[in-house]
N, C-alpha and C positions, 0 to 999 in steps of 0.2 A: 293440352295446351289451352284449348278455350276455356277451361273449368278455371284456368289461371287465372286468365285475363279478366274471367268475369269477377272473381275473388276482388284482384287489385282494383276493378274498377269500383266493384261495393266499396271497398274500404276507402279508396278517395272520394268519393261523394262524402260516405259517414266521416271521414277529417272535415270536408267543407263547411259539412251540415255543424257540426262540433264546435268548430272557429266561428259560422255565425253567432251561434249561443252565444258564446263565450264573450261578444262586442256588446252584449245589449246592455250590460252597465258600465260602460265605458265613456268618457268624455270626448268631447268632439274632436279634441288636439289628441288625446288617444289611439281615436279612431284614423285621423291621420296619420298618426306614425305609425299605424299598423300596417296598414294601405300602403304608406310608401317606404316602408320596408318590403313587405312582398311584392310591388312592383319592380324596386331594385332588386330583389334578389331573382328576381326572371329579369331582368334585363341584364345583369350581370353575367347569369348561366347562358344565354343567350350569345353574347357578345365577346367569352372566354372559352366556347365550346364545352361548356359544362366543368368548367375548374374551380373546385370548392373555393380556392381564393377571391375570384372572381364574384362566387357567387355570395359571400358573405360581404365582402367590399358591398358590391352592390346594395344589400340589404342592409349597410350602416347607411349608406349614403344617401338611399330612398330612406332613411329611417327618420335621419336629419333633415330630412326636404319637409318629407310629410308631415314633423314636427311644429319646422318652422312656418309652415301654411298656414294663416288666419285667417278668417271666413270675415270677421269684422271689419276688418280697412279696404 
């Protein structure tokens, strides 16, 4: 069972470490809607007790927040 755990835990780090790459040519409104997409979609799963409906709602809705954010006004 530890041998498990330590597996799942490498492999989420290596997703984390992968998705930062993945931002560094990305524009700023980009990078927000990435942001808050995945802040909605854990606020989502969070707040539906982990219901995939929940959890993608969430993730449009922080998708569209994140979007609309603009650092200039």
């Amino acid at each position: 069972m530890k041998t498990l755990q330590n597996f799942a835990l490498s492999a989420l780090i290596a997703g984390i470490l992968l998705g930062l790459a993945g931002c560094s040519g990305m524009s700023r409104q980009d990078t927000n809607t990435a942001i808050g997409a995945g802040a909605g979609a854990i606020g989502g799963a969070i707040l539906t007790g982990g219901s995939t409906t929940g959890t993608v709602g969430g993730a449009i809705v922080g998708g569209v927040i994140g979007h609309e954010i603009d650092d200039s006004k």
